[in-house]
Every structure is written in C-alpha cells, then in structure tokens.
Residue frames as a rotation matrix with the C-alpha (Angstrom) as fourth column:
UNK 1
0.840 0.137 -0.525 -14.70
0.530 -0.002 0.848 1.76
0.115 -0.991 -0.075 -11.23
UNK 2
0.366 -0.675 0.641 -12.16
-0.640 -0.683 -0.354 4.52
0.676 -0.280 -0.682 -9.70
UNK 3
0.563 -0.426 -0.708 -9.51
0.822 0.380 0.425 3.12
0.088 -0.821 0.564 -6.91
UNK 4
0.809 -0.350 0.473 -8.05
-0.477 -0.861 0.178 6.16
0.345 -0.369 -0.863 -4.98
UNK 5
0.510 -0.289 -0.810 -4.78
0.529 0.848 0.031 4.67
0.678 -0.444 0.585 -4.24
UNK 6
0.756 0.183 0.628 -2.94
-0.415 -0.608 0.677 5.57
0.505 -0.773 -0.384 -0.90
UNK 7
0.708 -0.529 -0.467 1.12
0.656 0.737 0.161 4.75
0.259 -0.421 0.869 -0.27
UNK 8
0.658 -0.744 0.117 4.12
-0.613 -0.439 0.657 6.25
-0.437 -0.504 -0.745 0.74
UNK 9
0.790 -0.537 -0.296 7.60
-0.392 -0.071 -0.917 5.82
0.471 0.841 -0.267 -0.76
UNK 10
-0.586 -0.655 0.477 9.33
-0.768 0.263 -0.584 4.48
0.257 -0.708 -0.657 2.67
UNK 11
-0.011 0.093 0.996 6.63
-0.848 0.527 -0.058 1.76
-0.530 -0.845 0.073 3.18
UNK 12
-0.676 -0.685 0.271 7.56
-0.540 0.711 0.450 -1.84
-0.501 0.158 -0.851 2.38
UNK 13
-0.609 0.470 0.640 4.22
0.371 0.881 -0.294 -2.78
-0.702 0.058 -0.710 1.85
UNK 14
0.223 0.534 -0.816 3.48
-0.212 -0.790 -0.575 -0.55
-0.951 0.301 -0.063 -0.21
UNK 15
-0.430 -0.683 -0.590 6.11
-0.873 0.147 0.465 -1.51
-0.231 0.715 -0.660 -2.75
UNK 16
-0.897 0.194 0.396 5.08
0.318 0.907 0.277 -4.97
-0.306 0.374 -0.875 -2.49
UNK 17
-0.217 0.976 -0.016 1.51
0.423 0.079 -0.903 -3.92
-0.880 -0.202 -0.430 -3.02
UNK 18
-0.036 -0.001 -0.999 2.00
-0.595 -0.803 0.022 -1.51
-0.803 0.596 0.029 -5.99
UNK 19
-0.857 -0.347 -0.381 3.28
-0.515 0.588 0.623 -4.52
0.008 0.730 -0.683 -8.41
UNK 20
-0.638 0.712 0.294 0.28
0.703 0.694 -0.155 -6.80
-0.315 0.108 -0.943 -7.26
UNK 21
0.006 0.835 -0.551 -2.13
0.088 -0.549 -0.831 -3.68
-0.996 -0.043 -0.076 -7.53
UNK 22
-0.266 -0.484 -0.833 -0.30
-0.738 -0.453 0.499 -3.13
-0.620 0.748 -0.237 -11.25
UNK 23
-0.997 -0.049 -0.059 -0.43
-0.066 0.935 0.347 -6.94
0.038 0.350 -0.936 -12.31
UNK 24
-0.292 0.956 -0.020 -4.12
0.765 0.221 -0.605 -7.02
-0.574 -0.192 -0.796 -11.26
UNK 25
-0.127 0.364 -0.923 -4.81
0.118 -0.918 -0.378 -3.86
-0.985 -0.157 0.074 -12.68
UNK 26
-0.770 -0.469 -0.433 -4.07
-0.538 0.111 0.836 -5.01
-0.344 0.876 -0.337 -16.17
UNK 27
-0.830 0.547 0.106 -6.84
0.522 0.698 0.490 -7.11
0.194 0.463 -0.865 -16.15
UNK 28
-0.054 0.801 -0.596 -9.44
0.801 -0.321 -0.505 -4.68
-0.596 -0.505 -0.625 -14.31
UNK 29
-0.406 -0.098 0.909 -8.45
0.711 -0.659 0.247 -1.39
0.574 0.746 0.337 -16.27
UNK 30
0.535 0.542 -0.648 -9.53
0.819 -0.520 0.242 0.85
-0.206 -0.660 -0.722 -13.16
UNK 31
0.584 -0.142 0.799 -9.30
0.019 -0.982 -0.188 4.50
0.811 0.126 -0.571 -13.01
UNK 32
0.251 -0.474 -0.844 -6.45
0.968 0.097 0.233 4.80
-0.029 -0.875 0.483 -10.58
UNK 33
0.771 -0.007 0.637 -6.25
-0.048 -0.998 0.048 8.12
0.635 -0.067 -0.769 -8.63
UNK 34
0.344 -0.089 -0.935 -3.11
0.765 0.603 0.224 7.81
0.544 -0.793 0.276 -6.46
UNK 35
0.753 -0.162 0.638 -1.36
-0.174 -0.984 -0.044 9.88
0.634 -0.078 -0.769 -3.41
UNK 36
-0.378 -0.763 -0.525 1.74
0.194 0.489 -0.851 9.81
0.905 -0.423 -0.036 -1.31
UNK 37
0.430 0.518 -0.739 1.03
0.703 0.321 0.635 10.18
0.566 -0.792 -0.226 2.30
UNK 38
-0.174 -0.587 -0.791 3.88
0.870 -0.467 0.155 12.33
-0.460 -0.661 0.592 3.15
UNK 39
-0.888 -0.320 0.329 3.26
0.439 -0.381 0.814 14.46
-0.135 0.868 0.479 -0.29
UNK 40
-0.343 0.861 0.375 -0.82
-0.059 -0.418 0.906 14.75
0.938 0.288 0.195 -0.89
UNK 41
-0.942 0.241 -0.232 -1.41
0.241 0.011 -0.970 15.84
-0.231 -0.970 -0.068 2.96
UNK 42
-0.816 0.579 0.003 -4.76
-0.546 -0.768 -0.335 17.41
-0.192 -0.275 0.942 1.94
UNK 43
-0.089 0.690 -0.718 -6.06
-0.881 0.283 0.381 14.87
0.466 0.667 0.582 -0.30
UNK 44
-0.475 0.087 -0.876 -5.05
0.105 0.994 0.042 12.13
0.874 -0.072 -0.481 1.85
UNK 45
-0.984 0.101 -0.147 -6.64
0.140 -0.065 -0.988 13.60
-0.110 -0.993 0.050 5.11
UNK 46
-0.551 0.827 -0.114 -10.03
-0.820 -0.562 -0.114 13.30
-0.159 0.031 0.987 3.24
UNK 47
0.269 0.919 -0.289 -10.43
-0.619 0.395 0.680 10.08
0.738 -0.004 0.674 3.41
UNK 48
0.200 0.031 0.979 -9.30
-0.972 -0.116 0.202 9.04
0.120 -0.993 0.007 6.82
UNK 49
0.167 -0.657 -0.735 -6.63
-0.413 0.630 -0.657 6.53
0.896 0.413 -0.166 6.33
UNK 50
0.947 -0.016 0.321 -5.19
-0.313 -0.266 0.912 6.44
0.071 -0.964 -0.257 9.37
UNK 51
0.230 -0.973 0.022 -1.57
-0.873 -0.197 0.446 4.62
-0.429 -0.122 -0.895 9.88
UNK 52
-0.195 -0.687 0.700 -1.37
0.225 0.663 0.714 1.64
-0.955 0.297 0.025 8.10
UNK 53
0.063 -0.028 -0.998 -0.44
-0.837 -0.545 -0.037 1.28
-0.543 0.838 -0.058 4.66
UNK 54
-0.945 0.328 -0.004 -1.18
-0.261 -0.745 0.613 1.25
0.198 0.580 0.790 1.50
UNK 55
-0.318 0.942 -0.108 -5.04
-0.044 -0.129 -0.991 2.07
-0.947 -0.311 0.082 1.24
UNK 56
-0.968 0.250 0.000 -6.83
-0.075 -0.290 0.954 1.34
0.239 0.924 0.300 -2.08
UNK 57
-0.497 0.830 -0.252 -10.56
-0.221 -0.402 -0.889 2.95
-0.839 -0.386 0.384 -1.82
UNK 58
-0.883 -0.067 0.464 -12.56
0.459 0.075 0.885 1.47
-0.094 0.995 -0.035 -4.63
UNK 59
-0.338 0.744 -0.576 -15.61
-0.041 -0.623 -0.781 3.81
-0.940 -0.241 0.241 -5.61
UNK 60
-0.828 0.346 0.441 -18.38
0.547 0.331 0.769 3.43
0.120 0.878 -0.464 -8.03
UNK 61
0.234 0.807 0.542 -20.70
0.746 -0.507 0.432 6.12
0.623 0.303 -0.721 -8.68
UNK 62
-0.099 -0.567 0.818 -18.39
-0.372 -0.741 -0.559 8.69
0.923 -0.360 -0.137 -6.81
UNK 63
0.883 0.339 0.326 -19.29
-0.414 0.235 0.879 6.09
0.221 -0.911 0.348 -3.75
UNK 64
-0.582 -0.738 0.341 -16.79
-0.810 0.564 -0.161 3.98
-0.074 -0.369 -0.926 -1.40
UNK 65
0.522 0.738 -0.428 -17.92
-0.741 0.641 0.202 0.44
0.423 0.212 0.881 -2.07
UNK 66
0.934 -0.267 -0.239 -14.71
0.347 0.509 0.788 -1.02
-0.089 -0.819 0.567 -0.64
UNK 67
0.615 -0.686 0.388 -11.74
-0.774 -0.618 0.135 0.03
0.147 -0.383 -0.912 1.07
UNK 68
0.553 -0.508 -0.660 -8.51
0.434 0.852 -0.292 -2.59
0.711 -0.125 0.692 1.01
UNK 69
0.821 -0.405 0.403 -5.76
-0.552 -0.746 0.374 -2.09
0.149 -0.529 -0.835 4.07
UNK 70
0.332 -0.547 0.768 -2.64
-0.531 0.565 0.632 -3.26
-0.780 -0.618 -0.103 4.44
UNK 71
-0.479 -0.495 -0.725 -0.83
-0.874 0.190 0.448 -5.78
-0.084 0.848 -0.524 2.66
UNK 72
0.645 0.455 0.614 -2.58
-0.103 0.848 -0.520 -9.30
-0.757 0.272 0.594 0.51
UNK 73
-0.545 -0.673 0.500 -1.62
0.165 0.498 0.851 -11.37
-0.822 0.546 -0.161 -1.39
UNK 74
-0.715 0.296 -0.634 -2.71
-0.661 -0.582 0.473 -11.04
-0.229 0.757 0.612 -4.75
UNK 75
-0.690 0.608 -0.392 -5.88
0.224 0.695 0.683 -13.82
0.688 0.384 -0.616 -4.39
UNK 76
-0.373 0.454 -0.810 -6.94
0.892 -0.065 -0.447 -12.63
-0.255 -0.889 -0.381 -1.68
UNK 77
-0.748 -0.072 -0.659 -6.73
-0.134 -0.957 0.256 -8.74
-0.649 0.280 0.707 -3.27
UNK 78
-0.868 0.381 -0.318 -8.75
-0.346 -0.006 0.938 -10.26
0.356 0.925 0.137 -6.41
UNK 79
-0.501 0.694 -0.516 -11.40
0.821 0.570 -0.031 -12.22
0.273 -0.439 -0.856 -3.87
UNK 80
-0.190 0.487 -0.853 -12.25
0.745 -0.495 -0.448 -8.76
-0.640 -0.720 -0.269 -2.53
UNK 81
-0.767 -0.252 -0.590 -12.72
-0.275 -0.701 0.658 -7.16
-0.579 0.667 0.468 -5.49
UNK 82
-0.621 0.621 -0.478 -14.77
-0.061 0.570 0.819 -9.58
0.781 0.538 -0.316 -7.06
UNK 83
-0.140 0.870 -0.472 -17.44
0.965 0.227 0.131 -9.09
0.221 -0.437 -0.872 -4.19
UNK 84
-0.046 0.517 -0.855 -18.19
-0.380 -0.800 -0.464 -5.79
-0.924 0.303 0.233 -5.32
C-alpha cells in the first residue's frame, strides 16, 4: 500500500504525527510519498487537503481507500488502518 503523506514544518500536529506515522510505519512497511504544504504547492493541490493538518491518503491500486486528518493517537491511527 502507498500513503501520500501531507504536513508542513510549522504544524504541531504534524510533528506529533510524523513519529507515530514512523513508529507505525515500521511495522506496515508502506510506500510513503510525502509533501510539505508550503513547498509541494502543485502536488498538494491535487488532492484537496484543505486546512487541517497532516493528511495521510492511503491508496491501493493507485486508488484512495482511506484518507486520515488531523491528529490520533497512535490506536486509533492503527484501528483505521486495519479496516482497510
């Protein structure tokens, strides 16, 4: 599975999210694609983000199967994962 991730370098929750996304990621081994918000304007205005942050888009077969917003905790992050 691919996860498109989506943060910025000024938001808080982002930071906090990166480490859980990192720590989780160790066990999942996803293709991680990521952009800054302020940095990949083109790439991030394709997939209609809007203003909160961070966004992780997870896609299987070049699809969106689910989309995470915002900050979780890191059970809650692994519950929604695990229903795809």
């Amino acid at each position: 599975m691919r996860v498109i991730k989506l943060t910025a370098l000024w938001c808080p929750s982002c930071i906090i999210m990166n480490k859980i996304f990192d720590d989780i990621n160790k066990e999942y081994n996803f293709e991680v694609i990521s952009y800054d918000y302020d940095f990949d304007n083109d790439e991030v205005s394709k997939y209609n983000i809007g203003k909160i942050l961070p966004v992780f888009i997870f896609l299987k077969d070049n699809k969106e199967v689910l989309r995470i917003i915002g900050e979780k905790d890191k059970q809650e992050f692994i519950n929604l994962i695990k229903e795809v």
